[in-house]
C-alpha positions as CSV (number, residue, x, y, z in Angstrom):
1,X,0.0,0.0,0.0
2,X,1.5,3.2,-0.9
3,X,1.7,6.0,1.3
4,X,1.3,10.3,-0.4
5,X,4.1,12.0,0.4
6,X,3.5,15.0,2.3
7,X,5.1,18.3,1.8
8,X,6.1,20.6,3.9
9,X,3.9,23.4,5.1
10,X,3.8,26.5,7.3
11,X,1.6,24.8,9.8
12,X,4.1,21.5,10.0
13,X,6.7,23.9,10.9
14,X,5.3,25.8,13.3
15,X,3.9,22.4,15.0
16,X,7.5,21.3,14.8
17,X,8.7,24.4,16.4
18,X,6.0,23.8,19.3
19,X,6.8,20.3,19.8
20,X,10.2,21.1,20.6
21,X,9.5,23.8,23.2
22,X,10.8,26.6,21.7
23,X,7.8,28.3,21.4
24,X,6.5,29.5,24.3
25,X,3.7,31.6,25.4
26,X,2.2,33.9,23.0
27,X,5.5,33.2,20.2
28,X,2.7,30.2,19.2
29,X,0.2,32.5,17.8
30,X,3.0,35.0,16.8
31,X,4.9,32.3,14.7
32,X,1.1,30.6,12.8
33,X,0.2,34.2,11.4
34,X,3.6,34.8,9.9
35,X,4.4,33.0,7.3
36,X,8.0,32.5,6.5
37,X,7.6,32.4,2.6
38,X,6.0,35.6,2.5
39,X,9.8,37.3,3.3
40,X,12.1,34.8,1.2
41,X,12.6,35.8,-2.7
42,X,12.4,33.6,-5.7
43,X,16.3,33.8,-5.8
44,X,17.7,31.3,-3.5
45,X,20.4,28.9,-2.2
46,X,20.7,26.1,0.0
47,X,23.9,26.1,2.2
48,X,25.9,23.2,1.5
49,X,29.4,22.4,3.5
50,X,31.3,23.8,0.7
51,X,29.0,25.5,-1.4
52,X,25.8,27.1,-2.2
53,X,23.5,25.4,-4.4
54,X,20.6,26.8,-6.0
55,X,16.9,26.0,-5.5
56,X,15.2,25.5,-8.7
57,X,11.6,24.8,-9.2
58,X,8.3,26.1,-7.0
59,X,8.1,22.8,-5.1
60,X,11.7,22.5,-3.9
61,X,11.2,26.6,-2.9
62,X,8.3,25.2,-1.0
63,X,10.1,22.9,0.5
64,X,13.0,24.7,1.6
65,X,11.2,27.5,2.8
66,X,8.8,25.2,5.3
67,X,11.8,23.5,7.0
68,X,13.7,24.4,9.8
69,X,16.8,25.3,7.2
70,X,18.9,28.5,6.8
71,X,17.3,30.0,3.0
72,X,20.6,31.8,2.0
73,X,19.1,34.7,0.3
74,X,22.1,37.0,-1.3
75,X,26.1,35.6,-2.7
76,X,28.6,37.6,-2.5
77,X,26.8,40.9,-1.0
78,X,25.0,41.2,-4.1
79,X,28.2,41.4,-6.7
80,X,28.0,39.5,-9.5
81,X,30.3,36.2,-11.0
82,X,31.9,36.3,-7.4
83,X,32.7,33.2,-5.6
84,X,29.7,31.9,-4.0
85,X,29.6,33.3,-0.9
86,X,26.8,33.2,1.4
87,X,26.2,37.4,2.9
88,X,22.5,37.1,3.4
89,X,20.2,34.6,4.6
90,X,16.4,33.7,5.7
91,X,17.7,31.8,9.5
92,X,16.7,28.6,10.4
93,X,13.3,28.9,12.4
94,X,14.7,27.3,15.1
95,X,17.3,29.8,15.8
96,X,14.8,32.5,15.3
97,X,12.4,31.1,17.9
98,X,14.9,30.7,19.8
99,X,16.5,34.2,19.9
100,X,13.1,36.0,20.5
101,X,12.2,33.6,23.5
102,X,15.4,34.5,25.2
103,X,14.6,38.2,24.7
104,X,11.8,37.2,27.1
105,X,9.8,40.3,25.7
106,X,7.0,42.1,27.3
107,X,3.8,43.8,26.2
108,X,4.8,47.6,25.7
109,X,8.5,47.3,25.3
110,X,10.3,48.7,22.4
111,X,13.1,46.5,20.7
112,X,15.9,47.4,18.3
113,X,17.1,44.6,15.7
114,X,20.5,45.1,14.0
115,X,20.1,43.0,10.6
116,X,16.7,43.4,9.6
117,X,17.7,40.6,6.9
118,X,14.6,39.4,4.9
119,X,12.5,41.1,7.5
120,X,10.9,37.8,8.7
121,X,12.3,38.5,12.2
122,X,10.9,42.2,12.2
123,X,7.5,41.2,11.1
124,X,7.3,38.6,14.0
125,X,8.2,41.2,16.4
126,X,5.5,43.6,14.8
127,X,3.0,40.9,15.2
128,X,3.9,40.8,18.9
129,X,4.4,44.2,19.8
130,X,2.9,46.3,17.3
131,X,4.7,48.1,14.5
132,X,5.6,51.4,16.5
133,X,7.1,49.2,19.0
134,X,9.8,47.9,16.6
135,X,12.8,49.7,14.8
136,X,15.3,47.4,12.8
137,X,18.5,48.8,11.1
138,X,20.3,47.1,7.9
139,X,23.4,48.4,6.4
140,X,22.7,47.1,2.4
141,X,20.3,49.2,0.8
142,X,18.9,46.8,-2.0
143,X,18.5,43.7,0.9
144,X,16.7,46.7,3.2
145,X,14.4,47.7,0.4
146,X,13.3,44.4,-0.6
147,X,12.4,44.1,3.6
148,X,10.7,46.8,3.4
149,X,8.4,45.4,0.3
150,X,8.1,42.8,1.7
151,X,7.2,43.9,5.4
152,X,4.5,46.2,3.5
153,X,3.3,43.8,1.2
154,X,2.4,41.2,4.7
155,X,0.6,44.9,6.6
156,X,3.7,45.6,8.6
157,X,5.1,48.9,9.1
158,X,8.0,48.7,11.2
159,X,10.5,51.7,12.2
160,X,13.3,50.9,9.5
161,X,16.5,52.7,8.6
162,X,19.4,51.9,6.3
163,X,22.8,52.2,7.9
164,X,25.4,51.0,10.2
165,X,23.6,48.5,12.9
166,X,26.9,49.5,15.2
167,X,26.3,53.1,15.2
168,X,23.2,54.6,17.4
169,X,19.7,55.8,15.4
170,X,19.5,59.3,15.7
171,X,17.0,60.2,17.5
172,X,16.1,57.2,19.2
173,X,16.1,56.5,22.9
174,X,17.0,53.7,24.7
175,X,15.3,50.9,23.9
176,X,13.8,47.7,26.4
177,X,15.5,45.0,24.3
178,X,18.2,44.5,21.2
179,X,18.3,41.8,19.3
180,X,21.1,41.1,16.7
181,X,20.4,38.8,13.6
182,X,24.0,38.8,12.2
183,X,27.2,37.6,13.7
184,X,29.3,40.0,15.7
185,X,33.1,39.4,17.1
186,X,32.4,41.2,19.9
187,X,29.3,43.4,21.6
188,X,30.3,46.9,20.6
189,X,29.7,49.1,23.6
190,X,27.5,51.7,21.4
191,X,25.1,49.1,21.2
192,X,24.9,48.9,24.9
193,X,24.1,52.4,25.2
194,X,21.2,51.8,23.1
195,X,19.7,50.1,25.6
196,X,18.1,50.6,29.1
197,X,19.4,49.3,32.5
198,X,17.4,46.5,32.9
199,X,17.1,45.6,29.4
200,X,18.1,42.8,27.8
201,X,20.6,42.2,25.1
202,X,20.4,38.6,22.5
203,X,23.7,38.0,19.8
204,X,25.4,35.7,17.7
205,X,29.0,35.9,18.6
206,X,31.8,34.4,16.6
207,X,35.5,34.5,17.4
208,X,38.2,33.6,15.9
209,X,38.5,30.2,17.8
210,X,35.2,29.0,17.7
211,X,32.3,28.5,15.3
212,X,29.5,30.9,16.8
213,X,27.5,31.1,20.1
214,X,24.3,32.9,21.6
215,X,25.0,35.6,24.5
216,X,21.8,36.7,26.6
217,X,23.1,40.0,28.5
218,X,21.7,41.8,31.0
219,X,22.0,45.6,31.3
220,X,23.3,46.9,34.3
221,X,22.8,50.1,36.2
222,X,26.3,51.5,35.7
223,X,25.9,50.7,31.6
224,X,28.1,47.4,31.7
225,X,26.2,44.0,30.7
226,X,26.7,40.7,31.6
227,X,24.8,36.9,31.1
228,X,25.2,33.3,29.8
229,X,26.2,32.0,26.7
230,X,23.2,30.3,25.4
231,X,24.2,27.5,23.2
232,X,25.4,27.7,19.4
233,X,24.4,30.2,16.5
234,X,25.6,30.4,13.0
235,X,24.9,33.6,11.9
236,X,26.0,35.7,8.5
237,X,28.6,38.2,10.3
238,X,28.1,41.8,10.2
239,X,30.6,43.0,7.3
240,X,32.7,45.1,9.7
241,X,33.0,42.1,11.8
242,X,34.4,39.5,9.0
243,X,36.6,37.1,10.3
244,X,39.7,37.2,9.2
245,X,41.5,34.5,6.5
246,X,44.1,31.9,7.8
247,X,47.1,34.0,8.7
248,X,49.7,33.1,6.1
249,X,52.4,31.1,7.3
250,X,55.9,30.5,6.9
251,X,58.9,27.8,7.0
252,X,58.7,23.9,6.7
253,X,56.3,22.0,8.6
254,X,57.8,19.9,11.4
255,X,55.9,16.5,12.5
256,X,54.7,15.0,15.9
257,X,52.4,12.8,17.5
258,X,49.2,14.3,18.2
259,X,48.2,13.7,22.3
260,X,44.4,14.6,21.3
261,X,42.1,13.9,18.7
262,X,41.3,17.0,16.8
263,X,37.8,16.4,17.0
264,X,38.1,17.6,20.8
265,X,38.7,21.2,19.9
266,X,35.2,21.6,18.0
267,X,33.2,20.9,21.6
268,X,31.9,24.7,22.0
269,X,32.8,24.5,25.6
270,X,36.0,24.1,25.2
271,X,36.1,26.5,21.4
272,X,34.8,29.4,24.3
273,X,37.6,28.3,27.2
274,X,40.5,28.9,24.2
275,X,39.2,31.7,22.6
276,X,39.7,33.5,25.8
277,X,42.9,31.6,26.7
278,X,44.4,32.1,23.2
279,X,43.4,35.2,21.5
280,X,44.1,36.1,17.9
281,X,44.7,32.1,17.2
282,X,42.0,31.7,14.5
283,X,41.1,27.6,13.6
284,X,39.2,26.5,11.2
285,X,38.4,22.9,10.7
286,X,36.4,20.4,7.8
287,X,35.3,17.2,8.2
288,X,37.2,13.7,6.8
289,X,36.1,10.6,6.3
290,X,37.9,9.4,9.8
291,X,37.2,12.4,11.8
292,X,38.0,16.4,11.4
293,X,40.9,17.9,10.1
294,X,41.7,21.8,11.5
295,X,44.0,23.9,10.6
296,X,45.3,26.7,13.6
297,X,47.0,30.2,13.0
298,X,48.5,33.0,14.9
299,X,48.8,36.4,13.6
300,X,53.2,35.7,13.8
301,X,53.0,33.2,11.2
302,X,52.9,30.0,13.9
303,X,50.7,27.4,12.4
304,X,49.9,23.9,13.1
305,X,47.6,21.2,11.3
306,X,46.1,17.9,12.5
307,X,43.9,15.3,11.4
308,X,41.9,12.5,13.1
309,X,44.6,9.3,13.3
310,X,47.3,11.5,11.7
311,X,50.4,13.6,12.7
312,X,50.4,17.2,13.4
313,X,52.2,19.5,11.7
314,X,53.4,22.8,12.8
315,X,54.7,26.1,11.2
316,X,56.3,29.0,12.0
317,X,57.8,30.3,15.1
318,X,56.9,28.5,18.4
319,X,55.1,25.1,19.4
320,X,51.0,26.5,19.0
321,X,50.2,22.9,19.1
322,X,51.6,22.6,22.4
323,X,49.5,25.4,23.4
324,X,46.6,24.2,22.2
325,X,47.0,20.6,23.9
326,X,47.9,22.3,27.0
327,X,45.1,24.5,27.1
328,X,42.8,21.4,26.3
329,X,44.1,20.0,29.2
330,X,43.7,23.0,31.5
331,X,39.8,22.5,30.4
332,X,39.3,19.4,31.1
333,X,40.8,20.1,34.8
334,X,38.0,22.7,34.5
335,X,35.7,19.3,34.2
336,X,34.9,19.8,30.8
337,X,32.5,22.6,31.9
338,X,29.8,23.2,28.5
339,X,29.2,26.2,26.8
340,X,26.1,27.1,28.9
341,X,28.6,27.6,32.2
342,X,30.3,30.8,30.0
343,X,29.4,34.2,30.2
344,X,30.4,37.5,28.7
345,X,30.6,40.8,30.8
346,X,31.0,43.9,28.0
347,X,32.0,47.4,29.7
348,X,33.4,50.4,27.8
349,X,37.2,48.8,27.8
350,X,36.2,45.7,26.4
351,X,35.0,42.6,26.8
352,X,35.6,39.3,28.8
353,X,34.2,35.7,28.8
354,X,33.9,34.2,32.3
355,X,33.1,31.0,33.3
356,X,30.7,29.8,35.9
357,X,30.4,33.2,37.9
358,X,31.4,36.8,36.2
359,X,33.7,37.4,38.5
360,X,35.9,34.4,37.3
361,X,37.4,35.8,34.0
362,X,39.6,33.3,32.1
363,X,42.6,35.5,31.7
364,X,45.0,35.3,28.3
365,X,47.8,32.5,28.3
366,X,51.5,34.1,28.6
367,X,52.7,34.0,25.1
């Protein structure tokens, strides 16, 4: 007996979304009278490991655009015969459901998005707060105008400017909550100021070191912020916060026995413990058919490469390798502590990851 194959719909998703607890509350309602598709364009991609691939046909749009997948939405920040880059993108549902429950929103409060995106994320926070109650800021002008159509075309008129999500709106006071749909390397204090004590601050943050992770931060009295990292988050980065390519590196490789799988370094727990132990080393890894494979850069020209069952090989001045085993090992003294036992405090000299309690920031390794 055969069985119809069922595509997938708005009303799956949003039951999938549900099912799984990330909609709580009101978010229920908020997420069945948006519609996803009405804010992704015919244009699009599916993110592949090494490429993007393009959707062709109404019924794999469909299908894309109903599942709890990224929709990459712009290559190459709208240049054409570039390389294939992803720079703009529908996010996964998931994430988005996510992100607005930890915003833990109220009725009345007015929130400021940087990356307004598609403007899917701006018209669920119109649908929840009203339109004067939401402002969102996006830097390219043709992926802010096509928001905008499409935010009008759905009977949502948020506050919306083109410009630079870093620098503050003129004219706008503080606001009761911030959200960030792009990728940042660090929480630029303007954006702080931005908001009120009290409020609360939601970002993708992605360092060198590790792949991308959710910060929920509280705003303090004195202007400072502070809160737990909230699990992983792949995000499209803001343009001025790029990460860099591999540093280039220098002299022969010299060999030696690994003492740790690779694979250990990709545990986000431990990608958060070395990015504060050992900043400016950028790593970058791909997947093998026995394991992972990641390559590891300093900004000197000190490299190192391993590979699941393999050697390592290292570059350059000093022994990074060394460092990196030696900080592995200074984690797992920690007890293997996982990402959600991290925090970030962000005052006007910076910022610092912590772990457990903000008082205990994890200080830079001596070179």
């Amino acid at each position: 007996m055969s069985t119809a194959h069922l595509e997938p719909t708005h009303p799956a998703l949003v039951q999938d979304l549900a099912d799984r607890g990330l909609l709580a509350g009101r978010w229920r309602q908020v997420f069945d009278a948006v519609p996803r598709s009405g804010f992704v364009p015919a244009d699009v991609w599916r993110q592949l490991p090494d490429r993007c691939e393009p959707v062709v046909g109404t019924d794999d749009w469909l299908a894309l655009v109903n599942s709890d997948e990224p929709v990459v939405t712009q290559l190459d920040d709208g240049a054409e015969d570039g390389p294939g880059i992803a720079t703009s993108s529908n996010s996964m549902p998931s994430m988005v459901a996510r992100m607005l429950g930890l915003l833990d929103i109220e009725d009345g409060q007015h929130v400021l998005e940087i990356g307004t995106g598609t403007g899917y994320v701006a018209a669920l926070l119109c649908e929840r707060l009203g339109d004067d109650l939401v402002h969102s800021v996006e830097l390219d002008p043709d992926v802010a105008r096509q928001a905008e159509e499409a935010l009008a075309q759905a009977g949502y008129r948020p506050h919306l400017r083109v410009g630079d999500g870093e620098q503050p709106w003129p004219g706008l006071g503080p606001v009761d909550r911030l959200i960030a749909t792009c990728a940042l390397r660090y929480i630029p204090y303007a954006l702080l100021r931005q908001v009120r004590p009290g409020g609360i601050v939601v970002a993708p943050l992605a360092r060198e070191f590790w792949s991308g992770a959710l910060v929920q931060l509280h705003v303090q009295d004195d202007g400072t912020a502070t809160g737990p990292f909230r699990g992983g988050a792949t995000y499209m980065p803001m343009r001025a916060h790029r990460l860099p390519d591999l540093h280039h590196v220098h002299g022969k490789g010299r060999a030696r026995a690994a003492g740790l799988d690779p694979a250990l370094l990709l545990d986000l727990g431990f990608a958060l413990y070395a990015g504060a132990r050992l900043p400016g080393v950028r790593l970058i890894h791909q997947n093998t058919d026995n394991g992972v494979q990641v390559w590891a850069t300093r900004e000197n020209g000190s490299a190192a490469t391993a590979a699941s069952g393999e050697e390592v090989r290292q570059y350059g001045p000093g022994f990074l390798w060394e460092e990196i085993e030696q900080t592995w090992w200074e984690y797992e003294t920690e007890g293997r502590p996982d990402a959600e036992q991290f925090g970030l405090t962000v005052t006007d000299r910076g910022q610092q990851v912590w772990l457990r309690d903000p008082s205990e920031a994890i200080r830079p390794a001596r070179g």
